[in-house]
N, C-alpha and C positions, 0 to 999 in steps of 0.2 A: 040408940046409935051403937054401931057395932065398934069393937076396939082392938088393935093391936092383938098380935100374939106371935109366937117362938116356934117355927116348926123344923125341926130336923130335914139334912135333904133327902133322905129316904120319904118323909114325909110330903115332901114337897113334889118329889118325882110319882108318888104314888096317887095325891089328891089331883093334880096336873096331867096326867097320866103322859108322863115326859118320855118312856122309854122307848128309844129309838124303834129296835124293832118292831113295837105293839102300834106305832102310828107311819107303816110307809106311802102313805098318801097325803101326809097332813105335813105341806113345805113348812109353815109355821112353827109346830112343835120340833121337826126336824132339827132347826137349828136353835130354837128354844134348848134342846136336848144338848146338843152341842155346845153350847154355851154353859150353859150350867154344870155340865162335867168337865169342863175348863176351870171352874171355880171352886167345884166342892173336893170335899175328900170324907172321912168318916165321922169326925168331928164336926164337919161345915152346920149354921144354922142358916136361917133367913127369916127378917120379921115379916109380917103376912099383915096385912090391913084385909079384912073382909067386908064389903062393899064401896060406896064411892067416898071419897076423900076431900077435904080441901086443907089445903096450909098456907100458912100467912107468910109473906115473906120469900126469900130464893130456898128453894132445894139444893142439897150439895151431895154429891156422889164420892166427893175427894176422899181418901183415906190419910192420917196423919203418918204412918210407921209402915215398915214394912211390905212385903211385896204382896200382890195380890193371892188369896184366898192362906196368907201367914199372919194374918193382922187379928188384934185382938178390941176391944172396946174403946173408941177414943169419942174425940168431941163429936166428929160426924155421928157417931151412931148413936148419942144421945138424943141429938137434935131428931133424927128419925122417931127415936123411943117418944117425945114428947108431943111431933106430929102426931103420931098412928094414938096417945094416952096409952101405952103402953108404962107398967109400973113395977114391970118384973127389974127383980135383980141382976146386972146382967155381967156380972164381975165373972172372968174367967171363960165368957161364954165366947165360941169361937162363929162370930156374924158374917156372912160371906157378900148377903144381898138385903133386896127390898122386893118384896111385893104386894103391889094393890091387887085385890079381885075386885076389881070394878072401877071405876074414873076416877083419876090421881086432876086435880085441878088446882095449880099453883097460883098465887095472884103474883108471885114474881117469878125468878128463870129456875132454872134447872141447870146446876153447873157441874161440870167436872175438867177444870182445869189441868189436872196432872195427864198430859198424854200420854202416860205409860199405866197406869192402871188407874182405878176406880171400884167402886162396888155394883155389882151386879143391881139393874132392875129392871121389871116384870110388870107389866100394868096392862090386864086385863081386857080391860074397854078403852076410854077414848084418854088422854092427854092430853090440858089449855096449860100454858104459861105465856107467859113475856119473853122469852129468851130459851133457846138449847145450847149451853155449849158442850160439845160433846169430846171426849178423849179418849182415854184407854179404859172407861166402863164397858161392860156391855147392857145395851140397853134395848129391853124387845117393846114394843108397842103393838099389840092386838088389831086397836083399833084404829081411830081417827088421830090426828096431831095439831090442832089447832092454837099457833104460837103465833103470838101480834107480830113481835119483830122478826125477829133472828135467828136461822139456824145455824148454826156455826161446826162445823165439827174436825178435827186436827189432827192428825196423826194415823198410823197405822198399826197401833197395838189394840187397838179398842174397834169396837162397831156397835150400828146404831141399826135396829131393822123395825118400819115400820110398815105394818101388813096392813092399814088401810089409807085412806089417803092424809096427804102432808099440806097446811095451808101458811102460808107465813109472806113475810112481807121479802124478806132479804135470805138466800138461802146460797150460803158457801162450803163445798164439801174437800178440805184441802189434804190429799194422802189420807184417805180415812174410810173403813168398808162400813156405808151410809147405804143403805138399801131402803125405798119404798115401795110397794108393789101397788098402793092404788094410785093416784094422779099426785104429782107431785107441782101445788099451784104457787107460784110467787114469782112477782113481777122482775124481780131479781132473783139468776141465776150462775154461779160458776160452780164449774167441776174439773180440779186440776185432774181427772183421767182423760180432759177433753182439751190440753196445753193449745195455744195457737188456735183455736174453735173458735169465731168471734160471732157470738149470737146476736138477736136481733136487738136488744135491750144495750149491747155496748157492755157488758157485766161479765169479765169470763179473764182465763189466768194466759196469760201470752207465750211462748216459745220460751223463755227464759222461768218460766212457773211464778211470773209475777203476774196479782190482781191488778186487772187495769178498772176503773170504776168509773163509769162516764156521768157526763157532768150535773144531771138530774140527779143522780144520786149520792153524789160527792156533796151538790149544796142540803141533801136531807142529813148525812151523816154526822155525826159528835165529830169535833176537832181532834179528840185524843183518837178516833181509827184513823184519821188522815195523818200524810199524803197514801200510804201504804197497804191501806185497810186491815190496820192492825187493831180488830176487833177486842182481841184477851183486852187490849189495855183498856178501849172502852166499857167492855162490859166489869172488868173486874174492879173498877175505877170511878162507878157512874152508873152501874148497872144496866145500861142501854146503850145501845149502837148511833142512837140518834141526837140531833143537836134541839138542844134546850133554850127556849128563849132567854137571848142575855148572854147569849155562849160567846166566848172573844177566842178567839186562834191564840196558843197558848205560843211565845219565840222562844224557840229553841236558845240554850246557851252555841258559843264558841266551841265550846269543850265537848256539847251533844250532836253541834253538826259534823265536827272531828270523827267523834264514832259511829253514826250515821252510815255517814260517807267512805269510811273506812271500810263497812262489811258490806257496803250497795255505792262503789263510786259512780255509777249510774247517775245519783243525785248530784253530783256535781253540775251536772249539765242540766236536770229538771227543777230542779228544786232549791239548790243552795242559794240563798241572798245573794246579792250583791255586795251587799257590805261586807263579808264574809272572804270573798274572793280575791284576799290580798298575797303579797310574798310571804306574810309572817305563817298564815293561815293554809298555806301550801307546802311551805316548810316542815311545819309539825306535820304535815301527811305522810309527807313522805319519809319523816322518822317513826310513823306509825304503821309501813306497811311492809314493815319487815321480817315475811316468809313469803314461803314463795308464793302460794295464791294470793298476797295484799298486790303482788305485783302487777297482777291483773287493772290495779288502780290505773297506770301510768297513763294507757292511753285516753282517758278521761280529764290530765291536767290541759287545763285551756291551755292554746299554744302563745295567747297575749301574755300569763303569767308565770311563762318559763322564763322566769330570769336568769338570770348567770347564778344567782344565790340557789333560788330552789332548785336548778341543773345540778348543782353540786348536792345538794341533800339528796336529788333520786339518785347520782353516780353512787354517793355513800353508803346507800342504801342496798341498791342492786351489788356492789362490792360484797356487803356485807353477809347479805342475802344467798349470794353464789355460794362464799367460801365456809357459811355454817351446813350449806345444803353436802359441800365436797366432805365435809369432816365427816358426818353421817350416813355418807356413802360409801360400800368399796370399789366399787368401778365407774370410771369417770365418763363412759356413756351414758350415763345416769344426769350429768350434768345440762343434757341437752333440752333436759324439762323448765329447765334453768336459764337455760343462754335465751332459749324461744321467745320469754316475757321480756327479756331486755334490749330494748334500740342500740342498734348502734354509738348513738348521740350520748348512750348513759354510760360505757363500757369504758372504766377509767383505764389508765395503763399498767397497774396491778393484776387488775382482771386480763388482759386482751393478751401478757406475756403467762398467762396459765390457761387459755383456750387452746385448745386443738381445733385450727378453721378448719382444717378437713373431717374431722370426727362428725361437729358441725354443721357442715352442709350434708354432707352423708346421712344422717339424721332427718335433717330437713327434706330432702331429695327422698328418702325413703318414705315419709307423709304426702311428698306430692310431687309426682314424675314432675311435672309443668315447670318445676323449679329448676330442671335441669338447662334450659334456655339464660336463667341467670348466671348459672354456674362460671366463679371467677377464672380468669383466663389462668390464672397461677397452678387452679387445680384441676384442669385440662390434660389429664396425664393417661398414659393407657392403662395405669396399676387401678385407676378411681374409677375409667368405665368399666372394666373390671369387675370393680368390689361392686358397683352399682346393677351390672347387667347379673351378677348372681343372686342380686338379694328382689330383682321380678320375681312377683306373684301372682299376678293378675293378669287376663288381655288388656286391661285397661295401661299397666306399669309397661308391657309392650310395646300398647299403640304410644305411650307418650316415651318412649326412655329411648328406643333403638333410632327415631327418625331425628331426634336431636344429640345424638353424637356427632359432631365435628368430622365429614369425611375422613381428612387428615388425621384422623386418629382413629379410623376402622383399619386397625393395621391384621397381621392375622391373627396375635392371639387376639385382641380383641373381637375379630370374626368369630375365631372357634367358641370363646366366649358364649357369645349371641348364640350362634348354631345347637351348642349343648344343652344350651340351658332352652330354649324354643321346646327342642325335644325334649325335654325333662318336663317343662310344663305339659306337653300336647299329653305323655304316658300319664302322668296324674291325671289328669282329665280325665282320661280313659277309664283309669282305673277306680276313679270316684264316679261314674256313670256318666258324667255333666259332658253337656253338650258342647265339641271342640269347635263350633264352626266361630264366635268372638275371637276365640284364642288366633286361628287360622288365620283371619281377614287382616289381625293384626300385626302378621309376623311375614315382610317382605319375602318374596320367592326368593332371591340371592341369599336369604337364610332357613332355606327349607331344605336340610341339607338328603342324598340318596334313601336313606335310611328311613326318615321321614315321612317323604313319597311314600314311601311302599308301605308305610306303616299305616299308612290316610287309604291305599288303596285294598287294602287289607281289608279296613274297616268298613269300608266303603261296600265291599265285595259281600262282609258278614249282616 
């Protein structure tokens, strides 16, 4: 049986025949090549297994220290050295990778939990485990991939390319360059570059980049990936994505559906107990969602459990929330990322005598002409359509901003207003190539002012 061994990357680029230029037909080595000059440097080694493999137990890619291709000899690369009976000394040696010439076959997974690096592997021929989880290694696969469960893979500092075909039971690719070039077979499939895609299996990441898991597959899975398909926990936990005879649903504490729900208020409305759902348990939320994306929580509290009590912890909250945002800021239109997340209903009177309502809606109305139809009768003024009719950008800000001003207050500077700015948009058009006929249909003849004309008939002419 053949055994382990140490080869320098020059050695490795020369036995592999890796260098870019010497292979411009061969996709595989390309980025084989690619990869491995990501990782090495003059110093880099790699252990080499020469022919097929097998290892008892999970393979692990993770590195203890340091950042990819600066790390020196830790526990991972023992456990490789013992795999491959390798018996060299390896004190001071600088390891970058792994590779098999010929079939790497694990009777458990192949992990790399850390999604920002990993060590480099290389395997020849084909690849069986139980599990992939994949992160920031790079890992090339030659040939076949043949994993019972799970392929899992995380993040976008790592990639996984296999150049023949993939067969597996559950396969999810979340933010991560997972490439297969022969058929890629499993009854379960998502791929967050495909958000909102809903395949035929019910297995795919929705509009919001969350896993939705349909119900076949939710009753195959381990209790620790549900409700969320958080795989790491199952597999790093149990080794397997799937449920085990005798598995019980593990209940969450008070205190972990708090945090739960804190970074996904989502589950408030899927998922949280009922028991759970009280004023005491609403309270602590709302003293736990204090920046400004927690705010996002609010409109997830059920509206039977707005008591008078937890109203006052979201007022406290959003209070709180506004006036550390104002300290960290120097300009108080900044505030309006701010005001957005909070109801009306939460704005104590702290808050509401340090808001500018016109700042405000001027804010708001700049996200979405449409709002201009709400717009309070108090800030109905000619100075606000004014400020508003300057800050159009669009045919769209146009069509919706100029037909809901308030006759009674198309006085003339508000006219000249319109008229200037029509024409200011129509010359940028112009003068950015883009086609003025949107902008046109949107801007009333009574604000097409001479100048205009001539300028359309101009063009019109050229």
């Amino acid at each position: 049986m053949a055994i382990g061994n140490i080869l320098s990357a020059s050695e490795v680029f020369n036995r592999f025949n890796l260098y870019k230029e010497q292979n411009p037909s061969s996709v595989y080595k390309s980025w084989i090549s690619i990869d491995f000059n990501a990782v090495t440097s003059n110093d880099s080694n790699f252990i080499i297994y020469n022919g097929d493999v097998s290892i008892k137990g999970d393979f692990s890619l993770d590195i203890e220290d340091g950042e990819l291709g600066e790390w020196e000899v830790d526990k991972a690369c023992q456990q490789w050295c013992e795999a491959f009976g390798l018996k060299t000394d390896l004190k001071d040696t600088h390891i970058v990778g792994v590779i098999v010439d010929g079939n790497l076959n694990i009777d458990g997974s192949l992990f790399n939990f850390d999604d920002e690096k990993g060590a480099l592997l290389f395997v020849t021929g084909n690849l069986t485990a139980k599990n992939i989880r994949a992160g920031g290694s790079l890992i090339h696969i030659v040939g076949n991939a043949n994993i019972e469960e799970c392929v899992y893979s995380c993040y976008n500092d790592g990639a996984m390319r296999i150049y023949g075909d993939l067969t597996t039971t559950v396969y999810v690719c979340d933010d991560h360059m997972t490439a297969v070039s022969g058929k890629l077979n499993a009854p379960f499939k998502a791929d967050s570059d495909e958000n909102g895609v809903k395949n035929s299996a019910g297995f795919y990441f929705d509009d919001d980049g969350d896993l939705v898991i349909p119900t076949k597959l939710e009753k195959l899975l381990s209790y620790k990936a549900l409700p969320d398909g958080n795989f790491d926990r199952a597999l790093s936990d149990g080794g397997t994505i799937f449920r085990k005879p005798g598995d019980v649903p593990p209940e969450l504490t008070e205190d972990e559906w708090l945090e739960k729900v804190k970074s996904e208020p989502k589950l408030i409305t899927k998922k949280l107990p009922e028991k759970f759902k009280t004023e005491e348990f609403f309270c602590k939320l709302a003293d736990k969602i204090r920046w400004v994306y927690g705010l996002d929580a609010i409109p997830y509290f059920p509206k039977e459990n707005l008591t008078d009590k937890v109203c006052e912890h979201i007022t406290k909250t959003c209070e709180i929330v506004y006036f550390d945002w104002m300290k960290s800021r120097e300009k108080d239109g900044q505030a309006n990322q701010v005001l957005e997340k909070i109801p009306d209903r939460f704005r104590s009177p702290k808050l509401l005598a340090k808001i500018d309502i016109e700042d405000e809606w001027f804010y708001k109305i700049s996200q979405d002409y449409k709002l201009l139809k709400k717009l309070p009768k108090q800030l109905q003024t000619e100075e606000f359509f004014c400020k508003i009719i300057n800050k159009m950008d669009s045919s769209h800000a146009v069509q919706f901003t100029i037909p809901n001003i308030p006759e009674e207050y198309l006085t003339e500077k508000v006219c000249d207003c319109i008229v200037q700015m029509c024409e200011h948009l129509y010359d940028l058009w112009i003068k950015d190539g883009r086609n003025p006929k949107n902008l046109l249909n949107a801007i009333p003849d009574r604000f097409k002012s001479p100048s205009l004309l001539e300028k359309m008939k101009s063009e019109k002419r050229n």
